[in-house]
C-alpha positions as a Markdown table, in Angstrom:
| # | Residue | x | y | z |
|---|---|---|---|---|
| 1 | Unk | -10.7 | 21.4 | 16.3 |
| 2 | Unk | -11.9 | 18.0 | 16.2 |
| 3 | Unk | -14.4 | 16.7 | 14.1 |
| 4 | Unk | -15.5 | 13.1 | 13.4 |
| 5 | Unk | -14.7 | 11.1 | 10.0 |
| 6 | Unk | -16.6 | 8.0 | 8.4 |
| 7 | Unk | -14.1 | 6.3 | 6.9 |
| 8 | Unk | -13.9 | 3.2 | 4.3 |
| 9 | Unk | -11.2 | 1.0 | 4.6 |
| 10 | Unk | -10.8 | -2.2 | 3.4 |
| 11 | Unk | -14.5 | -2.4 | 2.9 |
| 12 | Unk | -15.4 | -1.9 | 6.3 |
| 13 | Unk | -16.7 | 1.7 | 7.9 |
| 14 | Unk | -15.2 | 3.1 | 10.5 |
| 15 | Unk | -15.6 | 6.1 | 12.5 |
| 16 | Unk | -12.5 | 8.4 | 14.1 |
| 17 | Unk | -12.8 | 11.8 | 15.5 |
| 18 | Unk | -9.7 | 14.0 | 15.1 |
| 19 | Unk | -8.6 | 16.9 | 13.4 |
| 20 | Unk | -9.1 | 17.4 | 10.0 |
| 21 | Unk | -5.0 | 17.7 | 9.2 |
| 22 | Unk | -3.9 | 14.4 | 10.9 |
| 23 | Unk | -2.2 | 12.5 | 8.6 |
| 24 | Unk | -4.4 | 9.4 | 7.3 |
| 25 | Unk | -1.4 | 7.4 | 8.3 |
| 26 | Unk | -1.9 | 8.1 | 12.0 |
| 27 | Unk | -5.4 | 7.1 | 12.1 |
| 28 | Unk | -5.1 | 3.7 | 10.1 |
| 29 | Unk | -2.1 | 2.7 | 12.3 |
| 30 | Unk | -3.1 | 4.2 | 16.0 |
| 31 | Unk | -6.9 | 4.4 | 15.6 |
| 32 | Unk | -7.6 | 1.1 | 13.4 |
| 33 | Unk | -4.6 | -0.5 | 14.4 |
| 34 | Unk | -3.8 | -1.4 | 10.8 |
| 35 | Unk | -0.3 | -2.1 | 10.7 |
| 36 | Unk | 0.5 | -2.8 | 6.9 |
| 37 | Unk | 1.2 | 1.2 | 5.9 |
| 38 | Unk | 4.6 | 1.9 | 8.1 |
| 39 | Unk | 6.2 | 5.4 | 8.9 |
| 40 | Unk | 9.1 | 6.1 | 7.1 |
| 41 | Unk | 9.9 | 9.4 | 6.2 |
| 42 | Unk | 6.9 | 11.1 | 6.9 |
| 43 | Unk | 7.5 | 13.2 | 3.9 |
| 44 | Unk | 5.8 | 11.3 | 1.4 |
| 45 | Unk | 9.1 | 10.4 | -0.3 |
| 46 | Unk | 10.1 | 6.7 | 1.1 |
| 47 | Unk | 6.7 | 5.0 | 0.0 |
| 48 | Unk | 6.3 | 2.4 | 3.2 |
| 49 | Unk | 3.2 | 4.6 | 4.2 |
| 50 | Unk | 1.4 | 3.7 | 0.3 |
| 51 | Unk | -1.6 | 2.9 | 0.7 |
| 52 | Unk | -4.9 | 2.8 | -2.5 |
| 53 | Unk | -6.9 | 5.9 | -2.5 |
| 54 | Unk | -9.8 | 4.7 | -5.0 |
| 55 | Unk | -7.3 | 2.3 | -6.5 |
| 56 | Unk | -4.6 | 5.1 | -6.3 |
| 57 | Unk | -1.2 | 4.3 | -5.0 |
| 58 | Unk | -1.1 | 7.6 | -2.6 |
| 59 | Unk | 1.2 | 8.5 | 0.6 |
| 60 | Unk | -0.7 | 8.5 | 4.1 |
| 61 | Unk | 1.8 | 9.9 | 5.8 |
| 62 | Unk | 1.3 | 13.3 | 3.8 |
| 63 | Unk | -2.4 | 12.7 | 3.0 |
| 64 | Unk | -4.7 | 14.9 | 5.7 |
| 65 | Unk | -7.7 | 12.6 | 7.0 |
| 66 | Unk | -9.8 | 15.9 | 5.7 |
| 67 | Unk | -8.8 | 14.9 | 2.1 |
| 68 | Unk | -10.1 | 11.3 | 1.8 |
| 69 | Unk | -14.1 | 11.7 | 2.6 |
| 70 | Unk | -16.1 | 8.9 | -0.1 |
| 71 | Unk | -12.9 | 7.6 | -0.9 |
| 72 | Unk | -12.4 | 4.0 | -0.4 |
| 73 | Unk | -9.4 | 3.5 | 1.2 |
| 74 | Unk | -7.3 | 0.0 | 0.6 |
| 75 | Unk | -4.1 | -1.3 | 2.7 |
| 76 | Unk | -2.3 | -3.8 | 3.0 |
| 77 | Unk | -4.1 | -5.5 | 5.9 |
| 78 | Unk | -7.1 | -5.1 | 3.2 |
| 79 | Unk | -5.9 | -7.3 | 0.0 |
| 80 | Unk | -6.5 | -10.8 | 1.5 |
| 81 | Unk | -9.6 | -11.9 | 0.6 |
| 82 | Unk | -11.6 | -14.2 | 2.5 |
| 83 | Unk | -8.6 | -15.5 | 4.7 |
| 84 | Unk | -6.4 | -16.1 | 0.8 |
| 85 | Unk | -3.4 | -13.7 | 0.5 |
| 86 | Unk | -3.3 | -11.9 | -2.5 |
| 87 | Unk | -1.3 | -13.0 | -5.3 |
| 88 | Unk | 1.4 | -10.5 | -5.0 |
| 89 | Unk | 1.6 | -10.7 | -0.8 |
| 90 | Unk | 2.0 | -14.6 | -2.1 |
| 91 | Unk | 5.0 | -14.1 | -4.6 |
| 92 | Unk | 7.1 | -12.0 | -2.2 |
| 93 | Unk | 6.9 | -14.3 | 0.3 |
| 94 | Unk | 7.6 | -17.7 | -2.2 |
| 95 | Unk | 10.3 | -15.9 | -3.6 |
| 96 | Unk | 11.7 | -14.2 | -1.0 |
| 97 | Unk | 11.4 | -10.4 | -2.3 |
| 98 | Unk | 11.9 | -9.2 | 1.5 |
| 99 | Unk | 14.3 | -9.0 | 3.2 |
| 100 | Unk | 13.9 | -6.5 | 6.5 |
| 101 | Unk | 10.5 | -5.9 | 5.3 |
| 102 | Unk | 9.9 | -2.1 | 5.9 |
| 103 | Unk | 9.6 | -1.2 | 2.5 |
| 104 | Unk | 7.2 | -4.4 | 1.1 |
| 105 | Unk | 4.2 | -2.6 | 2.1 |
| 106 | Unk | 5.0 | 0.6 | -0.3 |
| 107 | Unk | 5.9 | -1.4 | -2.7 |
| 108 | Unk | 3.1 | -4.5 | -2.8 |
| 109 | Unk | 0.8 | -1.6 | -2.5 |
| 110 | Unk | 2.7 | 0.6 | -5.2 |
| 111 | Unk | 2.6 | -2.6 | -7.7 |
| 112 | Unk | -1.1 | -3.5 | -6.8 |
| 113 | Unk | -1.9 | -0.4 | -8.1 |
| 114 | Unk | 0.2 | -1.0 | -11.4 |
| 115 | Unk | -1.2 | -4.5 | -11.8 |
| 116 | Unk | -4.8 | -3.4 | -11.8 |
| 117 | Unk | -3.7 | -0.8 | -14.5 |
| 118 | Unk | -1.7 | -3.2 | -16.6 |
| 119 | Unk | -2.1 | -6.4 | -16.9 |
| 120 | Unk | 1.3 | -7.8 | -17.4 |
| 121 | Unk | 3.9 | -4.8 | -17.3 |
| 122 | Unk | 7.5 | -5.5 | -18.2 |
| 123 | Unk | 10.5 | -5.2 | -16.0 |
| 124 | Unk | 11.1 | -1.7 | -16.9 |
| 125 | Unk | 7.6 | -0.5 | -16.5 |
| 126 | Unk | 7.7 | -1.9 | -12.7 |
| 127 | Unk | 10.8 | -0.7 | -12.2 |
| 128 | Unk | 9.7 | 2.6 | -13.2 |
| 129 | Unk | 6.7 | 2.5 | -10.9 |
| 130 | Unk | 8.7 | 1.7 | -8.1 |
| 131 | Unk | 11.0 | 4.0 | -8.4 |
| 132 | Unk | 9.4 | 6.5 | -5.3 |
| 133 | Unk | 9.7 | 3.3 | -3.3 |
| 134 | Unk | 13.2 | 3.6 | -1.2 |
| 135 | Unk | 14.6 | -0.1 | -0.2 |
| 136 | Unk | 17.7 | -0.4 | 1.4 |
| 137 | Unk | 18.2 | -3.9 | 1.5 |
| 138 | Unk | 19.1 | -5.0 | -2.1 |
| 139 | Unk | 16.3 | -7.2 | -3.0 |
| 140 | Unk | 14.7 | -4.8 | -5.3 |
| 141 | Unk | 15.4 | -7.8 | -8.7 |
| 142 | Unk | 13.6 | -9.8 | -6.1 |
| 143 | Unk | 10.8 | -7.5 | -5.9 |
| 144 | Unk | 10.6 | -7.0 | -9.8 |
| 145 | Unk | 10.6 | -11.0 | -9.8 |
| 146 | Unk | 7.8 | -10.8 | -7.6 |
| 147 | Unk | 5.6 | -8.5 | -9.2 |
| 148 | Unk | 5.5 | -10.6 | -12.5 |
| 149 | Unk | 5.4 | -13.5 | -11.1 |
| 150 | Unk | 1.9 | -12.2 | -9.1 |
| 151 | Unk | 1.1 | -10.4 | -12.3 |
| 152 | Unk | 0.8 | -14.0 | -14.5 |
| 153 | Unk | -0.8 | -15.9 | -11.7 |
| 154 | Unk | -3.3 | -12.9 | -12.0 |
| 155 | Unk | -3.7 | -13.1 | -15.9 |
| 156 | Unk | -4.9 | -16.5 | -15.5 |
């Protein structure tokens, strides 16, 4: 049964009607046309689906649309601020810490959520944090690179 949801993303309300098990995923990318959270797995096990849940790093792709009412809900289409990229979708570009791209939304999303936790976390403690995020490509000291770099250009 359908059933209509007020929803906050990115600090704008929007309004879907669906039922209350689709996964959030679905809506953000085929209702909102939000195209930062990707579909990997759909098991909540790859991470390119993370999105912030209340500043959570949590998996759309296994999170029901029922589940999220008065939450605000953050992706990555949502971290530039008044036309400025954020500081860590800045570092992976400037030092390259993609490299097919499928996975840099889990984990930008993954590390915001570290980064507003911990100010400057060391290599292991990113590393740790990322370790739900699946990347294929190799790029993953890039990524850790990345993530610091963003996290001192955010300290300042």
């Amino acid at each position: 049964m359908s059933k209509t949801f007020v929803l906050d993303v990115n600090g704008r309300q929007s309004s879907v009607t669906c039922g209350e098990d689709t996964p959030l995923l679905y809506v953000l990318r085929n209702d909102l046309e939000l195209n930062g959270p990707k579909f990997g797995c759909g098991l909540g096990q790859c991470g390119a689906c993370t999105i912030l849940l209340d500043g959570q790093a949590a998996r759309s792709c296994i999170t029901p649309i029922g589940t999220v009412d008065g939450q605000k809900i953050v992706t990555l289409d949502g971290l530039s601020a008044d036309g400025h990229q954020h500081p860590l979708q800045t570092a992976f570009i400037s030092l390259e810490a993609a490299q097919c791209g499928y996975c840099t939304n889990g984990m930008i999303m993954t590390a915001k959520a570290l980064l507003d936790r911990e100010k400057l976390p060391s290599a292991d403690a990113i590393k740790e944090e990322l370790s739900g995020n699946l990347c294929r490509c190799g790029v993953h000291n890039r990524i850790v690179d990345a993530i610091q770099h963003a996290a001192k250009e955010m300290a300042r």
